[in-house]
C-alpha positions as CSV (number, residue, x, y, z in Angstrom):
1,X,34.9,5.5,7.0
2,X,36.3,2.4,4.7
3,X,34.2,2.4,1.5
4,X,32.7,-0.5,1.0
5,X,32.4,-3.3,-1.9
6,X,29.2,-2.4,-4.0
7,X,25.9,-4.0,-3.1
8,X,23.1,-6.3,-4.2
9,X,19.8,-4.7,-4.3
10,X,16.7,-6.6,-4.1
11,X,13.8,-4.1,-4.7
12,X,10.3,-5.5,-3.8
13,X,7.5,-3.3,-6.1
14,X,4.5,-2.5,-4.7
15,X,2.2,-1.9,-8.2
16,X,-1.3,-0.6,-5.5
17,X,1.1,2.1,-4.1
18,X,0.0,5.6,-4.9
19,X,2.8,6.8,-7.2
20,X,2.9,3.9,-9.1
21,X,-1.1,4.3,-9.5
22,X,-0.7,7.6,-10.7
23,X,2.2,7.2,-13.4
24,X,2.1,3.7,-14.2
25,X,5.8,3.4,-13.4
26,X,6.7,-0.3,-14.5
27,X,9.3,-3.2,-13.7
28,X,11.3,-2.5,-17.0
29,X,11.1,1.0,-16.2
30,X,12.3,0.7,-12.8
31,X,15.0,-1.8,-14.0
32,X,16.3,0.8,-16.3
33,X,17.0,3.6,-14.3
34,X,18.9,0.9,-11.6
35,X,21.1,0.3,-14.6
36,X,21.6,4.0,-15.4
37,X,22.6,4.4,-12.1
38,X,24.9,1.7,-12.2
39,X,22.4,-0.4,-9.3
40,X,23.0,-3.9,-9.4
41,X,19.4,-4.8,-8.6
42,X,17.0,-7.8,-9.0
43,X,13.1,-5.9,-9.2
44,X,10.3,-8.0,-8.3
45,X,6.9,-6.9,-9.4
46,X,5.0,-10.1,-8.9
47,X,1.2,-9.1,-7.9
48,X,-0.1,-12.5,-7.5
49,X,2.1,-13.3,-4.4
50,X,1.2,-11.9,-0.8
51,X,3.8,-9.1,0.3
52,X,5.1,-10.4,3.2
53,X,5.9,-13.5,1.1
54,X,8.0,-11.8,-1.0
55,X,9.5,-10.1,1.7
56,X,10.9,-13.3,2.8
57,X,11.9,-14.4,-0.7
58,X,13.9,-11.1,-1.0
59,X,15.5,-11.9,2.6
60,X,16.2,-15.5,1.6
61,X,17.8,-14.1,-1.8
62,X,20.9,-12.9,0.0
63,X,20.5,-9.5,-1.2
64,X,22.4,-7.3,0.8
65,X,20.3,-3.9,0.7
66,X,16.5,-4.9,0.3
67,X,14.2,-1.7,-0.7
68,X,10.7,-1.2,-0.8
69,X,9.5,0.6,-3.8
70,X,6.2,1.8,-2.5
71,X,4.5,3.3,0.6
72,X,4.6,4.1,4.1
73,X,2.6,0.1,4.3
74,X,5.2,-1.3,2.5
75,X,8.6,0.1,3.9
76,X,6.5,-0.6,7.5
77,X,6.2,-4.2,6.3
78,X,9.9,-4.6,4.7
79,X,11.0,-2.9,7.9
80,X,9.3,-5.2,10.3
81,X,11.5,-8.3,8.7
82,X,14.5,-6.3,8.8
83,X,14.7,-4.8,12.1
84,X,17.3,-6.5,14.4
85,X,19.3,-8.1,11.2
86,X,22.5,-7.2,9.2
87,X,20.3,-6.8,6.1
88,X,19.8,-3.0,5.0
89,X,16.5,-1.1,4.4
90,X,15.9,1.4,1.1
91,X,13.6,3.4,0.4
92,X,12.5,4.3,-3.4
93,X,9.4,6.5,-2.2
94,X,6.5,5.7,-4.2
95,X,3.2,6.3,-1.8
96,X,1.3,9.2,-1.0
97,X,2.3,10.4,2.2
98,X,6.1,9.2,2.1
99,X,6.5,10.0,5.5
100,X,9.4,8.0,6.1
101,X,11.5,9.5,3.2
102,X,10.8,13.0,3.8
103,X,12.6,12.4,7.5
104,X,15.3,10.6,6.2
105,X,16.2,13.3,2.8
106,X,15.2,10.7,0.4
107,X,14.4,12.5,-2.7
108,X,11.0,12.2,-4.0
109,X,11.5,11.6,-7.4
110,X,12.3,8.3,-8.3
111,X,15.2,9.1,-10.7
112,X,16.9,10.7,-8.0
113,X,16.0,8.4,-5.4
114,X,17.8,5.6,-7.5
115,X,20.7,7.6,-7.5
116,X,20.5,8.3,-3.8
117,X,20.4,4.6,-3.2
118,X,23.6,3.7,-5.6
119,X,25.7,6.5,-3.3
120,X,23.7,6.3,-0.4
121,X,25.5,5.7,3.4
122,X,23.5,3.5,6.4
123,X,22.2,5.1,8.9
124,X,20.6,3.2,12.1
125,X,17.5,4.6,13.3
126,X,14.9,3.5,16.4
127,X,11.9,1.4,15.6
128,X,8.7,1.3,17.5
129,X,6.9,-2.0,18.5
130,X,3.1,-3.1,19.5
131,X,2.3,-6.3,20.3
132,X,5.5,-7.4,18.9
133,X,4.8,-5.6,15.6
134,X,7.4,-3.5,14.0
135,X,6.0,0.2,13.2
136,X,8.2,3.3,12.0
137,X,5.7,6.2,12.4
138,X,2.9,6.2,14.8
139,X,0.1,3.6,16.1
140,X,-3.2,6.0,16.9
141,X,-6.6,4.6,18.3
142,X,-9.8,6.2,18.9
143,X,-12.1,8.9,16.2
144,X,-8.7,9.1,13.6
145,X,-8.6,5.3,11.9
146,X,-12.2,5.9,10.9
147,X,-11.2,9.0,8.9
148,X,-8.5,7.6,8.0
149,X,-10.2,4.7,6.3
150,X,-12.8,7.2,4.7
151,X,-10.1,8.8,2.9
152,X,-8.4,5.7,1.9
153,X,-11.6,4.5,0.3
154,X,-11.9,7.5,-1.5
155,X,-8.4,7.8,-2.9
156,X,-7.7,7.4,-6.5
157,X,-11.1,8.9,-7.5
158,X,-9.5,12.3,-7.5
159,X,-13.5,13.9,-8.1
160,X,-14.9,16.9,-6.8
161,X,-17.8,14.5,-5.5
162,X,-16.1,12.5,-3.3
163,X,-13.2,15.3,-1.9
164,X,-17.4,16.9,-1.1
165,X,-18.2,13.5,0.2
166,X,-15.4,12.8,2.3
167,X,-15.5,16.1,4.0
168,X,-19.1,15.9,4.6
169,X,-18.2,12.4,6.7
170,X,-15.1,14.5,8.1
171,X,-17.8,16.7,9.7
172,X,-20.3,14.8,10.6
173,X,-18.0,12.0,12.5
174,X,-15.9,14.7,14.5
175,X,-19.4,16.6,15.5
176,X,-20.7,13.0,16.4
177,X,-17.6,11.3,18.2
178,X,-17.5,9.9,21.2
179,X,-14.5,10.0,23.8
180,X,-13.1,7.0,24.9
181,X,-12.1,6.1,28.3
182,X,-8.2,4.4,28.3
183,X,-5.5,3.7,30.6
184,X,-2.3,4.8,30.0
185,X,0.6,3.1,31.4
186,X,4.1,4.3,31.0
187,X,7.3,2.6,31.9
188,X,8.7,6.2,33.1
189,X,5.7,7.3,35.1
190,X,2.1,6.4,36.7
191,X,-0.9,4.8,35.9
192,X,-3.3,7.4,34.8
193,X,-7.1,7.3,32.7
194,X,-7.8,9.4,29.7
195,X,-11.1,10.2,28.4
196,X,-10.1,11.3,24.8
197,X,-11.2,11.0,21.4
198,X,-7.8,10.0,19.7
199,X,-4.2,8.8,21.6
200,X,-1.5,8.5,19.9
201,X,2.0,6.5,20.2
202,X,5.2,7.5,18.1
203,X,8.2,6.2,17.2
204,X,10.3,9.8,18.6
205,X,9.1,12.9,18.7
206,X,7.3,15.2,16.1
207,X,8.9,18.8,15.9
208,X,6.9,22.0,15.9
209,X,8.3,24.7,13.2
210,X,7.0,26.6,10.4
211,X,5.7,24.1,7.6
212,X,7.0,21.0,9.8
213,X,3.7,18.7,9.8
214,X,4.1,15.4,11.1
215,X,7.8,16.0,10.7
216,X,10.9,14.2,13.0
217,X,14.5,15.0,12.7
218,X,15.5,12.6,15.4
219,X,15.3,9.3,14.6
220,X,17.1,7.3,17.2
221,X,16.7,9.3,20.5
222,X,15.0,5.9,22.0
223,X,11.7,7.5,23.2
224,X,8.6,6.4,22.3
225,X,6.1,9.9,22.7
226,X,2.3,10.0,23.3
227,X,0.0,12.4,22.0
228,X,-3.2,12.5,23.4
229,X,-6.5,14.9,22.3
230,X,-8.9,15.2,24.5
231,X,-11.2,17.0,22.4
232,X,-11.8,16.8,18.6
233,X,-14.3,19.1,17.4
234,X,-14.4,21.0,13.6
235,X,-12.9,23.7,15.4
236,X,-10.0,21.7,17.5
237,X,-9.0,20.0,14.2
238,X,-9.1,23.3,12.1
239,X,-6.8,24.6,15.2
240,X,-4.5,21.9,15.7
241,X,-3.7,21.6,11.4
242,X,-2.8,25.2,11.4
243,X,-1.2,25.4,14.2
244,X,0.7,22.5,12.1
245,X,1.2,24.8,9.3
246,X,2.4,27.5,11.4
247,X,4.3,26.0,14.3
248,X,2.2,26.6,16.8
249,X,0.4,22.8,17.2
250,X,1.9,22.1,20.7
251,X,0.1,25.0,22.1
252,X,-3.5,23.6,21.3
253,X,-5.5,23.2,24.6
254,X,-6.7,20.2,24.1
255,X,-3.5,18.4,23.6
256,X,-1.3,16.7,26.0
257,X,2.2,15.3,25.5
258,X,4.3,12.8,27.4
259,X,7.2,10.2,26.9
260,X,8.2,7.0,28.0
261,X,10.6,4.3,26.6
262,X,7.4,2.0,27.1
263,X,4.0,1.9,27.3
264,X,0.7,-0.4,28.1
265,X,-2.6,1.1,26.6
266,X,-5.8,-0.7,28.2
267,X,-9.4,-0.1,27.0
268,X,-12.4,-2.1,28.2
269,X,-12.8,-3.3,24.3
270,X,-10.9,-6.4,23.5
271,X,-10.6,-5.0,19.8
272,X,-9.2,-1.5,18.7
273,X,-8.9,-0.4,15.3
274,X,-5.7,1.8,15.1
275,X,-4.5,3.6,12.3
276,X,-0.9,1.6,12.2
277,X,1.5,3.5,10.2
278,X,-1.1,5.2,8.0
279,X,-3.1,1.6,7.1
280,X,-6.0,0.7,9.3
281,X,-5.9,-2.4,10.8
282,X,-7.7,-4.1,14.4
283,X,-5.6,-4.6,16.9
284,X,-5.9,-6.7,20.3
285,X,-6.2,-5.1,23.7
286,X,-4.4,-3.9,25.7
287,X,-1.6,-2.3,23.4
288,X,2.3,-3.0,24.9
289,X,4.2,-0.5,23.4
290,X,8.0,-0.4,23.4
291,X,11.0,1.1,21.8
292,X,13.8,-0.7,20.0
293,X,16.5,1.8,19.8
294,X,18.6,1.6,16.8
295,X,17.5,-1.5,15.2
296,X,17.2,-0.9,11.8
297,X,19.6,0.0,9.5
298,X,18.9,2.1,6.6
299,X,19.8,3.8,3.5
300,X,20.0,7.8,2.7
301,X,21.5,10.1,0.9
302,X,25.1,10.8,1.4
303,X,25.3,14.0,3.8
304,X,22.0,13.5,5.8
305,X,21.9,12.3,9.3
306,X,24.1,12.9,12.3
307,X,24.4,9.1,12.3
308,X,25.1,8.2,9.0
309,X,28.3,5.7,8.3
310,X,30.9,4.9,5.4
311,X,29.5,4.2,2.0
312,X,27.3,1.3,1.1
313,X,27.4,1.0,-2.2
């Protein structure tokens, strides 16, 4: 492919994001190694303005490549304005989980990662939607946003007391949680209800190998896949993470896996909380789920991804 003329970078800095917590990593700082790597970037740290604000601002800039500089929240967010435009998505990985980035080869350190983005390729990969909402990862209702919003109430305190705290809740709300009684409606198969404590919806398909947890190699395959657990006891969820550990997760009994390009979840509640793309939010029911296949266009390291085109910067 034609290389192309170098790019503006517009790099939005999310200072609550779980890296930047835990080093203190700064505008000036962030501004320096762009110039070391010879990045033409504008980095915006403002704090007092909402995100999705200066998500627009960044779009309205003209900047060609736009990267979020924090978590799996904020390249979801960034994502969700890009998807379906000419504009470009990168990634400097700076949350906890980084789930994104570890899919796409994006270094984890952020000197590197800044020199993946000055040499980095585009690469176009699927994005999920629900209820017109732009998510990367996976939407999942039921017994999971709860724990989910446990731990992040509890991270950043990095004690023994509450890591002993939260497992005590980890316990005592899988010993205590109820199933939930949902209809699943794909657009490649029938009607059928689920009584189950957690259902999930991802963007693709999660692959089953030695070490691979929550891990997808195909990006754009244009499949939405649902995970559903009928059970969730202490002993189901010691099963199922090991089984993640060891490859062996797809075997657990009280999982079930199926695929559509589309998919209507109904529940008798008018309001589900759902763990959207690790943050926990409230959703209204039912959930329309869709695929958009190809619809954003990415960053990554030169080299990685079957998909990947001629230089962008």
């Amino acid at each position: 492919m034609q290389q192309t003329a170098p790019h503006r970078f517009h790099i939005i800095l999310n200072a609550n994001s779980g890296t930047v917590l835990a080093t203190g990593i700064s505008v000036e700082a962030l501004k320096a190694l762009c110039a070391e790597a010879g990045l033409d970037a504008e980095v915006d740290g403002d704090v007092e303005t909402p995100l999705m604000q200066r998500v627009e601002r960044a779009v309205e800039a003209g900047a060609e490549v736009i990267v979020a500089a924090g978590g799996d929240g904020t390249i979801t967010a960034l994502a969700g304005a890009l998807a379906g435009t000419e504009r470009v998505l990168g990634i400097l990985p700076l949350g906890t989980v980084n789930a994104l980035a570890k899919d796409l080869g994006i270094p984890l350190e952020v000197k590197a990662a800044i020199a993946a983005l000055a040499s980095g390729v585009t690469r176009q990969i699927d994005v999920g939607e629900v209820n017109e909402r732009v998510f990367l990862h996976k939407v999942v209702i039921g017994v999971i946003p709860s724990l989910a919003a446990a731990r992040e109430h509890i991270r950043g305190q990095g004690t023994w007391s509450s890591k002993f705290a939260f497992m005590r809740f980890l316990l005592h709300r899988l010993s205590r949680a109820r199933r939930m009684a949902v209809a699943i409606n794909p657009e490649d198969g029938p009607e059928h209800i689920v009584r189950a404590k957690a259902v999930a919806v991802a963007c693709n398909e999660y692959e089953q190998g030695l070490g691979k947890v929550f891990s997808r190699s195909e990006l754009d395959g244009g499949r939405l896949t649902i995970y559903t657990l009928s059970s969730l006891t202490v002993g189901d969820f010691v099963r199922l993470a090991s089984g993640m550990v060891l490859g062996t997760w797809r075997d657990a009994p009280a999982l079930s896996i199926e695929s559509s390009r589309a998919v209507i979840i109904r529940s008798r509640k008018k309001l589900l909380k759902v763990m959207f793309d690790g943050e926990v939010e409230t959703l209204h029911s039912p959930l329309r789920f869709k695929i958009r296949p190809q619809a954003l266009t990415v960053l990554v390291p030169a080299g990685t991804g079957d998909n990947a085109q001629g230089g962008a910067a």
